[in-house]
N, C-alpha and C positions, 0 to 999 in steps of 0.2 A: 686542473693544474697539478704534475705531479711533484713530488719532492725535487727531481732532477732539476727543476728550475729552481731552485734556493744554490745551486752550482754557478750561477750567472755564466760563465761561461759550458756550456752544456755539453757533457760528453755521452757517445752514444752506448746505452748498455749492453747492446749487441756486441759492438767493437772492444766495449772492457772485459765481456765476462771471457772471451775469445781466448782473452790474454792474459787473463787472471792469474795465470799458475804463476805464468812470468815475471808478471807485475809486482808478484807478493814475491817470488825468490827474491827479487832485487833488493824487496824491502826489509828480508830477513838480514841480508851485508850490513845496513843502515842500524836494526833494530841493536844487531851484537854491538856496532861501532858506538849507538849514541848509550848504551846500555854500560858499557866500559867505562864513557866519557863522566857520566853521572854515578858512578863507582866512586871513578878519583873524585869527582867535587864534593860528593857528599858524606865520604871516606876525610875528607880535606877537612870542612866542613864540623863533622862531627870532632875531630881530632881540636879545631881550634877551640869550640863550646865550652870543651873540656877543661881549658886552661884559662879562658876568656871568662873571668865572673861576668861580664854584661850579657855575653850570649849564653849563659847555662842553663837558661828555663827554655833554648832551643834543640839541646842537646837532642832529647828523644825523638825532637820533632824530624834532626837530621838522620840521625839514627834509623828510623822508621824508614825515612823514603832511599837510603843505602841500601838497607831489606828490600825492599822493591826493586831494587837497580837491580841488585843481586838477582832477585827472583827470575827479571826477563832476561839477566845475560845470559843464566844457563837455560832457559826457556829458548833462546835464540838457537842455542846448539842444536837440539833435535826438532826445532818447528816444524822443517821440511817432512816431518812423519805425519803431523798432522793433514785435516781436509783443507779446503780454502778458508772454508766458514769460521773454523777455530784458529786457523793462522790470522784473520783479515782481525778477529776480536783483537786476538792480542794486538796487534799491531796499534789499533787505534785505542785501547787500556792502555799503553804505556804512553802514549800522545797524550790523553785524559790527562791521566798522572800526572806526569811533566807541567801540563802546563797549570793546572791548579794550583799545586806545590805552590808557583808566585802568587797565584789566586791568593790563598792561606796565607802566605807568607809576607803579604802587603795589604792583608787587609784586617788582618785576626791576630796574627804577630806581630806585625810592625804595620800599623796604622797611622804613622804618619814621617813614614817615608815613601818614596816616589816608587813604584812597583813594575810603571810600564814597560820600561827597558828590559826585562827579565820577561814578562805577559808578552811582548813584540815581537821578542827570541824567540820565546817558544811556538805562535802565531805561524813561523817561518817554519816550523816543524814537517810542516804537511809536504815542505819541497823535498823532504828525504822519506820521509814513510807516505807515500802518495797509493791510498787505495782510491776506491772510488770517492768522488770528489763531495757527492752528496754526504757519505756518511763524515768525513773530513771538516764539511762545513758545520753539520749538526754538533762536534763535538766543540769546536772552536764557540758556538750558539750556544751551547748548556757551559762553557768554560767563562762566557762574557755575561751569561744568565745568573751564573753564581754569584760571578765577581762584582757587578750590580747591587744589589743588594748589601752583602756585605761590607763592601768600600763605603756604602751610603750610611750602615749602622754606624762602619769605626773609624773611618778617615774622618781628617777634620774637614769639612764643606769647601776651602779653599783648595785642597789637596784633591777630592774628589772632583771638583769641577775640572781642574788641571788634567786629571788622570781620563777624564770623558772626552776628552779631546784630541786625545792622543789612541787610548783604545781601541775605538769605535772606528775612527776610519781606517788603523792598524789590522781591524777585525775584518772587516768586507773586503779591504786590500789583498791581506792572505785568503782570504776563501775565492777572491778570483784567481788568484796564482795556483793555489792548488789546481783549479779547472784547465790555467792553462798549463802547467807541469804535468797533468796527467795527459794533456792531450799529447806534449813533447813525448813524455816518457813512451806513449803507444807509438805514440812514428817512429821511434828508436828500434822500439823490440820490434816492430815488422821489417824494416830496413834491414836490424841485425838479421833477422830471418831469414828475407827474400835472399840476401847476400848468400848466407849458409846455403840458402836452397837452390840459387844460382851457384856457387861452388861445387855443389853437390850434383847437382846436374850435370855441370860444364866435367868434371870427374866421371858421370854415369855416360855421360857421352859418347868423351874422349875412348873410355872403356869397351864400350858399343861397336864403335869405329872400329879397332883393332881386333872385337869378337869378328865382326863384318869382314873384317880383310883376311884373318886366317880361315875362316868358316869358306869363302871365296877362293882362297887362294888355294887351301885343302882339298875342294870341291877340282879344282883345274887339276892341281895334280894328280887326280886318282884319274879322271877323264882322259887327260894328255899320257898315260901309264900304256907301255905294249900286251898283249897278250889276249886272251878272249872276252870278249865284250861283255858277254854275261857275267862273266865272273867278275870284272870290272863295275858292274852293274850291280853286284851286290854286295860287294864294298861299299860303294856310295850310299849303299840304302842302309847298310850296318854304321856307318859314319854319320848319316844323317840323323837315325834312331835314336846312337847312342849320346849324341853333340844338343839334343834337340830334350834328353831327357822324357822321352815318347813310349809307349809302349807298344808301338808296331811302325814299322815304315813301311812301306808300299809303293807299287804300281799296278796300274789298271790299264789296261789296253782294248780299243775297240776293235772285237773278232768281226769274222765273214758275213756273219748274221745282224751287223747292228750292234749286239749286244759286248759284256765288256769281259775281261778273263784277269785275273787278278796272276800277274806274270811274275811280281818280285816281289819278295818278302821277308824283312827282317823282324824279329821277335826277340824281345827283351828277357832273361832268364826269367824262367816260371809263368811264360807268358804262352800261351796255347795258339801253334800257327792253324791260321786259317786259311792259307790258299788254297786248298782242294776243295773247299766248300764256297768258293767265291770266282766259280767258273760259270761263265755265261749269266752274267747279272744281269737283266733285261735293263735295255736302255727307260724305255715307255714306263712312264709311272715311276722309276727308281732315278736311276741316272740323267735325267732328264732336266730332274731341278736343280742339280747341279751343274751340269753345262749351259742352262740358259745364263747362274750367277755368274759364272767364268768371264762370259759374254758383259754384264754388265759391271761385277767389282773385282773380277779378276781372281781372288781368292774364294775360298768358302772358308768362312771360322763359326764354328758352332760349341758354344760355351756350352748351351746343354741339348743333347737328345733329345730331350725332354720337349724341347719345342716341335719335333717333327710327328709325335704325336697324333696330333690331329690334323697336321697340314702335309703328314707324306708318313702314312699307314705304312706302306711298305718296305721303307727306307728305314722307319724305324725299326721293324722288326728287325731288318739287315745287323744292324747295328747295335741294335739291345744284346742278341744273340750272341756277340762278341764280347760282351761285358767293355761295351765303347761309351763309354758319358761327353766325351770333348772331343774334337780331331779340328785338324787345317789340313785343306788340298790346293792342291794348283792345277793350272792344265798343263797337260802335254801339248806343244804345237808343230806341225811340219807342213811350212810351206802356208802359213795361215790359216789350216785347219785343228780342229782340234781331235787327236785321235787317241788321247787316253789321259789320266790323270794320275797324280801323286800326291801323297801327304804324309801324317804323321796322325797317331792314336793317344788320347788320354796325355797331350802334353799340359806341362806346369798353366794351369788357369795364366797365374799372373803374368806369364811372358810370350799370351798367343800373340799381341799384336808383336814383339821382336821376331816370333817364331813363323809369322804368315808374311813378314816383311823378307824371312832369310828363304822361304818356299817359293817368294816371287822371284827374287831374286834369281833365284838358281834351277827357274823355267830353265833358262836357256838349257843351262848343260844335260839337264836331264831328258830335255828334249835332243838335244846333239845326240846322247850319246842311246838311247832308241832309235833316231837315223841313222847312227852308224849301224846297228845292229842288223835294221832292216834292211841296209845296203849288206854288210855279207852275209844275209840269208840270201840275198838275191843274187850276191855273186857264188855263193854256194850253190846255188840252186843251178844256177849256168853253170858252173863247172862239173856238178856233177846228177842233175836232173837232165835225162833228154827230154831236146823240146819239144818233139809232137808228140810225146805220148805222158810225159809227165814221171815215167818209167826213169831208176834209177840208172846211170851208165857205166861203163864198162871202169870210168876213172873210182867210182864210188867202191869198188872193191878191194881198195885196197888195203882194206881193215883185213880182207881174210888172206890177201897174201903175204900181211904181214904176222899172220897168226894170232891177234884180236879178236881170241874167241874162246870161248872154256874147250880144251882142249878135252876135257873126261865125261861132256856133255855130247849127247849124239845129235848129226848134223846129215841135212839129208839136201844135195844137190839135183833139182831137176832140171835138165835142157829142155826148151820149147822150140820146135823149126816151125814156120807159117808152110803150107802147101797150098804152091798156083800162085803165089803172089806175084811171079815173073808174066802167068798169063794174065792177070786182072793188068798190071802196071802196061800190056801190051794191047790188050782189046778194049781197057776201059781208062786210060789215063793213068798220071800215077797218083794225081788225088785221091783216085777210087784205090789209087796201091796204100794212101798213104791212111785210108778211112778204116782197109781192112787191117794196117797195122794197129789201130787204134782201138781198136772191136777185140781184138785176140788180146790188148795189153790190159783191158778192162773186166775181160774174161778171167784172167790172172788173178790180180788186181781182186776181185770181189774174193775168188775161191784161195790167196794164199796171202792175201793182205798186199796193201799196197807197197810196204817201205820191205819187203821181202823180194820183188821183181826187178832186174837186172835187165835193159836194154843194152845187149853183146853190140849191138849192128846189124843193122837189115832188117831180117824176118826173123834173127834169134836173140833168144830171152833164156834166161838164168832166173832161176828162184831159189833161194838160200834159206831152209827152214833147222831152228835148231831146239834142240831138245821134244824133238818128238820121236814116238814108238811106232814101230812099225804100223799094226792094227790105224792109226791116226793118219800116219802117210798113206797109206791104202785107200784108204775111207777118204781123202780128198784128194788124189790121182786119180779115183772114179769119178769124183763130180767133176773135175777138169775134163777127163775126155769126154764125159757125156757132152756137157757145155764145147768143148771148141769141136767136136765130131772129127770127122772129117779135115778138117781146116787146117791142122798142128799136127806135129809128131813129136811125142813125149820121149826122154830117156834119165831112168833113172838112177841114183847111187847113193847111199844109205849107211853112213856109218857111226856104229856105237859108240864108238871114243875115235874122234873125229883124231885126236891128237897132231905130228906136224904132216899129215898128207893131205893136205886141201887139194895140193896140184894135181897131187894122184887121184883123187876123187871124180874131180872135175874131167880130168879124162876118161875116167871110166863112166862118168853121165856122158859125157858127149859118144862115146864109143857104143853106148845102148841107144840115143841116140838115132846113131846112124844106121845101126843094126832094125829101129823102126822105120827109117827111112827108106832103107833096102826092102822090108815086106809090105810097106806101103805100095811103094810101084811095081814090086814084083806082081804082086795081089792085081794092080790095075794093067800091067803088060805094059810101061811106062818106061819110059829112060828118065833118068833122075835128072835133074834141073843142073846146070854149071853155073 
């Protein structure tokens, strides 16, 4: 049996020590108020002694417990600095006090008059200073223990009997009341609590919401904004970084291979970009465990690195490397698959889950707006890729007729004309016309780069190479003709500071040219092709 059962009604110590701080702030209001009240009466008190010859051999006695009042009302002032342990003493010392005072004072100084009505009063004590109910009842126990005894030496036995009648069941009365006021008092301060903490919430909410709809609504307008998609594209990632408190924003795209290329990237000042070291991420073993999570909880949030460790060697290293401890991703999706992913680096611990709620969120547009993307590469690519050879066309030039191009830097135009291609298109199909234009475009294509090759129409091709020297033009003019033989006729034009005569350039390639086209068939006693 522990003490807690002398509480009759039994409160749980889990649930008080919980509350404890609370419980005693409350009691510190009560300690100042009953600490004043017992001021004036024993201020009162001693002042009458004073003038009252019947009371004067009380005088010190009141005097004395005034000093005490005194003591714990400026005691009340700074308690709250105290721990619980030395706040909970005094609390129940000045209970002690108080209620003895009548102990003393009906039994030792006035021995035969009636004392209980003062001992009852203060019995009631416990409903304003209510610590735990055990230690409440022990003092009420050592206050009825005293009184006992003493009442029995100096009251007169008629008086004593009267007074055990009244004490006694006055005594266990209050010590259940205490048990049930403290239980009151806990359902108060949690009520008050939950209410604050439902206030607070319903505030942190409301607040949430409104982050949500501008974080959303911000998100549309940078999307729904005119101009180039990439750039659009990296607004929203600088938006995201910044709104998101991250120290990296990103995108990951699945290349030709499978694997991934880290396409958009924004970085927080002093923060070391990484994308050129974050091209062709193997999916296998790295990105892998990532897209299976996609597939099952839709985000990835990784509070720490630290766990990939031992359960994805490779991943980690990725990611140590970066000086990354935290990140949240999402997927990319188009058309139900998944073909590349986004997140954020090193965001605030305490707000992944608001932060992996506003990344799912805002799947959609970051997947829209990689669709759009991908749509005008692909209408770029029609407009200005031809299509059976992949060769760029004649529209794509128009960077150099608008003079988009370092004009002090030298620039060197070579024509390419196919030879026979009228006779293959006529003895062999024109598939076979259309294979050998494909052969001659790849022939290019290896020996001058591919985004350097201009499909004119037909059989003719343009290459536009700039800042190279002579000795360099030469040296791969010969491996072109070794490579196309026979097959092409080269003409070329070569200038140092290209400055504004592209057009004249170009004619002067095409005019060499033709001048090879002339000793081609001369050479074979040909007439030249119409």
């Amino acid at each position: 049996m522990t003490f807690d059962k002398l509480s009759l009604l039994h409160v749980d110590k889990k649930e008080y020590f919980e509350y404890e701080k609370d419980i005693i702030d409350t009691n510190a209001t009560g300690l100042a108020l009953f600490s004043i009240i017992a001021l004036v009466v024993f201020a009162a008190m001693s002042l009458v002694s004073l003038f009252e010859s019947a009371l004067s051999y009380k005088t010190n006695f009141y005097i004395a417990f005034f000093c005490v009042s005194l003591l714990f009302f400026f005691t009340s002032r700074f308690i709250k600095k105290l721990n619980n342990t030395a706040r909970t003493i005094i609390d129940l010392l000045f209970c002690f006090i108080l209620l003895n005072f009548g102990v003393v004072m009906g039994t030792v100084m006035s021995p035969d008059q009636l004392t209980v009505s003062y001992i009852v009063l203060m019995m009631a004590v416990p409903l304003v200073f209510i610590t735990r109910p055990i230690y409440m009842n022990i003092v009420i126990l050592l206050s009825m223990a005293l009184y006992l005894p003493l009442a029995y030496i100096n009251q007169p036995a008629e008086v004593f009997r009267d007074n055990m009648y009244d004490v006694i069941p006055y005594g266990i009365l209050s010590m259940v009341i205490a048990a049930y006021m403290m239980k009151m008092k806990i359902q108060r301060i949690i009520l008050r609590k939950q209410s604050s903490l439902f206030e607070k919430s319903s505030t942190i909410n409301k607040e949430r919401i409104e982050e949500y709809d501008r974080f959303i609504t911000d998100m549309i307008r940078y999307s729904s904004e005119e101009g180039d998609v990439d750039n659009v594209i990296n607004q929203i990632m600088a938006y995201i970084g910044e709104n998101l408190h991250s120290d990296r924003a990103y995108i990951f795209e699945q290349n030709a291979e499978g694997n991934y290329d880290n396409t958009y990237e924004w970085c927080r000042a002093g923060v070391t970009a990484e994308k050129d070291n974050l091209q062709n991420v193997p999916y296998e073993g790295v990105i892998d465990a990532w897209i299976k999570e996609y597939k099952t909880s839709h985000n990835v949030l990784v509070y720490n690195i630290e766990t990939y460790k031992t359960d994805n060697q490779a991943l980690y290293e990725i990611l140590k490397a970066q000086n990354i401890t935290s990140l949240v991703t999402g997927p990319i999706t188009i058309n139900g698959k998944i073909v590349g992913f986004y997140g954020v680096d090193n965001p605030p611990l305490s707000h992944m889950d608001d932060i992996s709620e506003l990344i799912h969120i805002n799947e959609f547009v970051i997947s829209m707006m990689i669709r759009l993307k991908n749509n005008d590469k692909a209408l770029e690519r029609t407009a200005l890729y031809d299509q059976l050879t992949g060769c760029k066309n004649r529209m794509a030039l128009d960077w150099a007729y608008r003079g988009e191009y370092e004009p002090d830097e030298s620039m060197a135009l070579i024509m390419c004309d196919l030879n026979g291609l009228k006779e293959v298109n006529d003895k062999q199909g024109h598939e076979a016309g259309d294979r050998f234009i494909c052969r001659a475009a790849e022939t290019l294509s290896d020996v001058f780069g591919k985004e350097s090759v201009y499909r004119l129409g037909g059989d003719e091709f343009l290459v536009i190479l700039e800042g190279k020297t002579r000795e360099q033009l030469d040296e791969l003019i010969e491996m072109c003709k070794i490579q196309v033989g026979q097959t092409a006729c080269i003409g070329v034009s070569l200038s140092e500071h290209i400055g504004n005569s592209f057009v004249d350039k170009l004619k002067e390639a095409d005019a060499d040219l033709y001048k090879q086209k002339d000793l081609f068939y001369l050479t074979r006693k040909k007439y030249r092709e119409v």
